[in-house]
N, CA and C atoms as an extended XYZ file, in Angstrom:
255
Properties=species:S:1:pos:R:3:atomname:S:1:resname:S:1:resid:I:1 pbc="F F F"
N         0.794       -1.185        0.000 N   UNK     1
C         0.000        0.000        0.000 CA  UNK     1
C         0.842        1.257        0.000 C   UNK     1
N         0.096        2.200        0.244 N   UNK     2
C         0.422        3.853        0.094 CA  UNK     2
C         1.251        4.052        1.601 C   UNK     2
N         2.692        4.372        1.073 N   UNK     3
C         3.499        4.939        2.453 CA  UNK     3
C         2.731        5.452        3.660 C   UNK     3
N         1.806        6.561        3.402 N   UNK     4
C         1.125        6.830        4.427 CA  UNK     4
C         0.410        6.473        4.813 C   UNK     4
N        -0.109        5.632        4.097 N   UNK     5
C        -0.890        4.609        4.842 CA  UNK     5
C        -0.547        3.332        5.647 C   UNK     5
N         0.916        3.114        5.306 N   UNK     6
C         1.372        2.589        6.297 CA  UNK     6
C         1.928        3.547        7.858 C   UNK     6
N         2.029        4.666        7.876 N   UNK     7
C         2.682        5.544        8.657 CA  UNK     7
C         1.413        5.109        9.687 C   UNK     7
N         0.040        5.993        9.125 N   UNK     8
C        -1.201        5.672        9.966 CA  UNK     8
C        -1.108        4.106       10.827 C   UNK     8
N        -1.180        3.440       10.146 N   UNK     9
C        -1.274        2.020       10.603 CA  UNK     9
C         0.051        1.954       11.448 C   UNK     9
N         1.110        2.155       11.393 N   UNK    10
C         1.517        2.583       12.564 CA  UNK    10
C         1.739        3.090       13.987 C   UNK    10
N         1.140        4.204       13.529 N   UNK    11
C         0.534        5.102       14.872 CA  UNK    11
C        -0.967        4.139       15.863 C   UNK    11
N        -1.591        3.726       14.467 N   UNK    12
C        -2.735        3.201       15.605 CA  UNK    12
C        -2.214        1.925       16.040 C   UNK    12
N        -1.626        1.166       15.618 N   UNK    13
C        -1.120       -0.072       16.433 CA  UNK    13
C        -0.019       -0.165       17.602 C   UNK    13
N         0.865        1.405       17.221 N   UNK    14
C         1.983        1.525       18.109 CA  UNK    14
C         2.535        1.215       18.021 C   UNK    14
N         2.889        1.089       17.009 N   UNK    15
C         4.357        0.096       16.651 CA  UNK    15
C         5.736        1.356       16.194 C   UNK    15
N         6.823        1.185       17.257 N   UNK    16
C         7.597        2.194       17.171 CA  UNK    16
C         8.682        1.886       16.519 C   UNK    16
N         9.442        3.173       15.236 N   UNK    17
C        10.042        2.823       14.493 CA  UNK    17
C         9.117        1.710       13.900 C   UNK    17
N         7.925        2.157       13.086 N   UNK    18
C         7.448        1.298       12.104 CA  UNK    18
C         7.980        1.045       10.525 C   UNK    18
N         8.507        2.205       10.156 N   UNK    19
C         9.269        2.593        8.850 CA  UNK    19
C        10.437        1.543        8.781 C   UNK    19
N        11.139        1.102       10.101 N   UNK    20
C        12.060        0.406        9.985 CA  UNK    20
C        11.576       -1.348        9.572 C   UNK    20
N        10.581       -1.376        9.599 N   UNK    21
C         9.381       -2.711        9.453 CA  UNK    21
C         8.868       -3.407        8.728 C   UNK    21
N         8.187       -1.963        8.466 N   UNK    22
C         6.800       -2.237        6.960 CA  UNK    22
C         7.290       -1.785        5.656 C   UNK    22
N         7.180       -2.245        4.529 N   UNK    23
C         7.798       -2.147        3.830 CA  UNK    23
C         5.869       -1.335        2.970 C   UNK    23
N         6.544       -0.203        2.004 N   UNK    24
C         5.250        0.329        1.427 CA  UNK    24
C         5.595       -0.241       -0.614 C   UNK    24
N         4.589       -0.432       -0.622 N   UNK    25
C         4.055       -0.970       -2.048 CA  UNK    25
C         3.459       -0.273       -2.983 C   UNK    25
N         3.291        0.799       -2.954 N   UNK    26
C         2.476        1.908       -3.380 CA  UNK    26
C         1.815        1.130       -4.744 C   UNK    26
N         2.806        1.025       -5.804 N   UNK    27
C         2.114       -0.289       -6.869 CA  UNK    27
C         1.738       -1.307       -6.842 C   UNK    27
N         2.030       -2.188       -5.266 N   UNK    28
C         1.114       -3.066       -5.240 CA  UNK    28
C         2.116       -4.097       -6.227 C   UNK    28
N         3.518       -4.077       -6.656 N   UNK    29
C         4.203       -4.911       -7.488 CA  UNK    29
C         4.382       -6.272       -6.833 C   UNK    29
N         5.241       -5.786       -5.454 N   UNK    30
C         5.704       -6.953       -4.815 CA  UNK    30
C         4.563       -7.932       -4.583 C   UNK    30
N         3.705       -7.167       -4.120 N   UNK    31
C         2.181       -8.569       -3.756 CA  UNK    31
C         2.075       -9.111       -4.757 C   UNK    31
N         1.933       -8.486       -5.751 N   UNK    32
C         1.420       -9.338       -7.128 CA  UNK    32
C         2.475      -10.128       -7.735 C   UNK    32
N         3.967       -9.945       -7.384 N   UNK    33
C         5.018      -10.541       -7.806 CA  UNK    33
C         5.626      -12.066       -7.342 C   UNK    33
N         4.778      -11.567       -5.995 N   UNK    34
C         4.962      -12.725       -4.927 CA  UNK    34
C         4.235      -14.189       -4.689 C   UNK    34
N         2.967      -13.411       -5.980 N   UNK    35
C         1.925      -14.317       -5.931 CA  UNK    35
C         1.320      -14.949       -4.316 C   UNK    35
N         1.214      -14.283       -3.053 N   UNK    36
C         1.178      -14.627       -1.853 CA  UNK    36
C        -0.988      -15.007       -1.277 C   UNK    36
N        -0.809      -15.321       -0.742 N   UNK    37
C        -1.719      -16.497       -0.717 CA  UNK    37
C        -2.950      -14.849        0.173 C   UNK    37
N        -4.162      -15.614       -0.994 N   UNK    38
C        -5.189      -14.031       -0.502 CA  UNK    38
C        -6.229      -14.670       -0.853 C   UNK    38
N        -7.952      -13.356       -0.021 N   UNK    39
C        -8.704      -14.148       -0.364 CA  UNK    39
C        -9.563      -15.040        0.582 C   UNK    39
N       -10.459      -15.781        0.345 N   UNK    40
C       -11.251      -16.653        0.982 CA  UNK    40
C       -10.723      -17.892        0.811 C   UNK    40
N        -9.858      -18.660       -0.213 N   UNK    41
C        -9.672      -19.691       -0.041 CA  UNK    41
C        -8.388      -19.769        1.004 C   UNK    41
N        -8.294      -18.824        1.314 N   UNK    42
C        -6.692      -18.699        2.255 CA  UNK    42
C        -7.611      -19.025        3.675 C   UNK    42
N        -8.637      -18.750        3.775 N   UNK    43
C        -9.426      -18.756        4.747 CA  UNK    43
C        -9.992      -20.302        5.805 C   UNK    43
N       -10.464      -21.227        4.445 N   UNK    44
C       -11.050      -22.538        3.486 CA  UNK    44
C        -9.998      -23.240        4.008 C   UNK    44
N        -8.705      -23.120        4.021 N   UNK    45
C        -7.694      -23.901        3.765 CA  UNK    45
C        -7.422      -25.021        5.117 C   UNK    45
N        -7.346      -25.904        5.288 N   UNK    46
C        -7.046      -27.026        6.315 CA  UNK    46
C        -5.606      -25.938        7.520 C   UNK    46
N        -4.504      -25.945        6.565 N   UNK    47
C        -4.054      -25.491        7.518 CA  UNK    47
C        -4.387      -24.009        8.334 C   UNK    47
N        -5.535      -23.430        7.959 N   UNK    48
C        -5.678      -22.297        8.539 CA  UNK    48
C        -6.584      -22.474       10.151 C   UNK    48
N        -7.597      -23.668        9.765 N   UNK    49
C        -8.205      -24.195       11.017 CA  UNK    49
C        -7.218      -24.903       11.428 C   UNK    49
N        -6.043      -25.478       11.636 N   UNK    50
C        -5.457      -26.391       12.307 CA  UNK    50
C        -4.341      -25.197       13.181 C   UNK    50
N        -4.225      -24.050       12.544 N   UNK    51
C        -3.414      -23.358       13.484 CA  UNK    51
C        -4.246      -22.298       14.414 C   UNK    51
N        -6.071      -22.645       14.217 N   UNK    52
C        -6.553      -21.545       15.489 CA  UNK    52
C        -6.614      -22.639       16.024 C   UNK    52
N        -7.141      -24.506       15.918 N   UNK    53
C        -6.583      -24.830       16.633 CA  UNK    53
C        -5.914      -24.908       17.738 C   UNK    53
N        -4.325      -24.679       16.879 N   UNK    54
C        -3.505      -24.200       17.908 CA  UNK    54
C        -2.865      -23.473       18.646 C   UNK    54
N        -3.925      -22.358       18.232 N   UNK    55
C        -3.525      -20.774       18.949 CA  UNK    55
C        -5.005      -21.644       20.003 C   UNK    55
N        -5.752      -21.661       20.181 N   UNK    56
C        -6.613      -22.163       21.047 CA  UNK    56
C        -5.867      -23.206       22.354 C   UNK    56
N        -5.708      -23.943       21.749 N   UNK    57
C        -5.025      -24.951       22.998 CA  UNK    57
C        -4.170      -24.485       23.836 C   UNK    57
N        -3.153      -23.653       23.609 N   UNK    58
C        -2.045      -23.068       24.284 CA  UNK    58
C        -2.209      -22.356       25.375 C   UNK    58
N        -2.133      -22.599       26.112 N   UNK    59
C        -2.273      -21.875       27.663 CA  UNK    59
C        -1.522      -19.950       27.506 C   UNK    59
N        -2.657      -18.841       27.606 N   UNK    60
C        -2.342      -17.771       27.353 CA  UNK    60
C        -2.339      -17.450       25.928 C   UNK    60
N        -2.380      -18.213       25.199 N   UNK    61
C        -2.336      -17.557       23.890 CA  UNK    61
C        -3.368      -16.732       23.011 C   UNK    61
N        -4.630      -16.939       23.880 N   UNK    62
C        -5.485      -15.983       23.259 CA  UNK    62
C        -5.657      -14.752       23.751 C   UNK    62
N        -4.747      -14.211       24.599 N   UNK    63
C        -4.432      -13.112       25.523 CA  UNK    63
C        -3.846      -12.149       24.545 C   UNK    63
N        -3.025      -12.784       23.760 N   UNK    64
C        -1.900      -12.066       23.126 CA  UNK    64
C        -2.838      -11.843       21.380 C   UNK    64
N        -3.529      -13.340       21.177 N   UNK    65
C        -4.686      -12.715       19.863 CA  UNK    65
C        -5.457      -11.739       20.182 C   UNK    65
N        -6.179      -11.830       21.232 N   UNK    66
C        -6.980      -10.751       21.539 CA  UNK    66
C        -6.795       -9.155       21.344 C   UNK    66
N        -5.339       -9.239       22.291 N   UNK    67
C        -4.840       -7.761       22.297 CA  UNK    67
C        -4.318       -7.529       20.635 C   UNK    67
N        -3.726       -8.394       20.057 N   UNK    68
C        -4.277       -7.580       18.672 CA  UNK    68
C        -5.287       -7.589       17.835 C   UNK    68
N        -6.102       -8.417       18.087 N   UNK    69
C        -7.527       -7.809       17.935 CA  UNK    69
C        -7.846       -6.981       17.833 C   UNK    69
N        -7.819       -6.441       19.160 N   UNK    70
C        -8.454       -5.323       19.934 CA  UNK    70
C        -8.064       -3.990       19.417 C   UNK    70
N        -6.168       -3.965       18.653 N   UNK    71
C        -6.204       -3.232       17.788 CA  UNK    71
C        -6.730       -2.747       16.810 C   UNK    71
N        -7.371       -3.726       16.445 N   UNK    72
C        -7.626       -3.916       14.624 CA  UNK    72
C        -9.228       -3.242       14.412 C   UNK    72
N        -9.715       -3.661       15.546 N   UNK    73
C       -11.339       -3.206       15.812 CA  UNK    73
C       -11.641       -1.840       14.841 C   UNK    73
N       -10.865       -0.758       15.462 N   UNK    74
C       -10.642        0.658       14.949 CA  UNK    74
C       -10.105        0.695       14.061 C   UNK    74
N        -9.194       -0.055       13.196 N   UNK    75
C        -8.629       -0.085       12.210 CA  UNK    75
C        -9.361        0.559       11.119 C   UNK    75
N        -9.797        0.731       10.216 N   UNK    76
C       -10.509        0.559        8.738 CA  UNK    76
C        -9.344        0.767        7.654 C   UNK    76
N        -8.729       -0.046        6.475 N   UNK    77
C        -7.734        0.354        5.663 CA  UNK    77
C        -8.292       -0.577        4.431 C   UNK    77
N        -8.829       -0.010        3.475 N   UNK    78
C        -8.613       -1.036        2.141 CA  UNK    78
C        -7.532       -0.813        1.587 C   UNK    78
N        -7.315       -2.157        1.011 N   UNK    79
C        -6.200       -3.107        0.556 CA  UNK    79
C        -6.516       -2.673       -0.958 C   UNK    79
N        -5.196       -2.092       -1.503 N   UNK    80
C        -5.029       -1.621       -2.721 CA  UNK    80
C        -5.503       -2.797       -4.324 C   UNK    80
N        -5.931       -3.839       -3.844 N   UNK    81
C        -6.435       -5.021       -4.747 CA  UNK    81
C        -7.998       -5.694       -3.513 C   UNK    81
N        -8.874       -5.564       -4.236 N   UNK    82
C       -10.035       -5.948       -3.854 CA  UNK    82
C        -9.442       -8.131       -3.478 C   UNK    82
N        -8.416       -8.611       -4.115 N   UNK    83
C        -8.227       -9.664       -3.726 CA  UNK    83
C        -7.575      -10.210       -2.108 C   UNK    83
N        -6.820       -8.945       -1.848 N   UNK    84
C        -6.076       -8.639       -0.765 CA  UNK    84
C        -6.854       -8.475        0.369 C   UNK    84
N        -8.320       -8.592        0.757 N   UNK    85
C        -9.146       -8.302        1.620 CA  UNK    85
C        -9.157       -9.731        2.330 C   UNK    85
């Protein structure tokens, strides 16, 4: 996405020295270059239920999903490819 739109997404998650991090896409090349896995069937996929799974079982671990959750709530950012959602 758009540099500043990563800056924002920064600030609301708190993530300090984010620039040093996130890398910005403005064309959207690298995603599409990368061919990286998007979408609903990313969703569908066996291993995607087998790892809430195992974010489930783990003693404390939904402490730590939650709280970024809890970030994301306020979030709103579309994803420069309607596939990327």
């Amino acid at each position: 996405g758009k540099p500043e739109i990563g800056v924002e997404l920064c600030d609301h998650l708190g993530i300090d020295n984010g620039q040093e991090y996130i890398y910005a896409d403005p064309e959207n090349d690298c995603y599409s270059n990368l061919a990286l896995n998007s979408g609903w069937n990313t969703m569908i996929r066996p291993a995607t239920a087998f790892r809430f799974k195992d974010r489930f079982s783990q003693p404390g671990s939904m402490k730590s999903l939650f709280e970024v959750l809890g970030k994301w709530k306020d979030a709103v950012y579309i994803p420069p490819k309607l596939e990327q959602s």
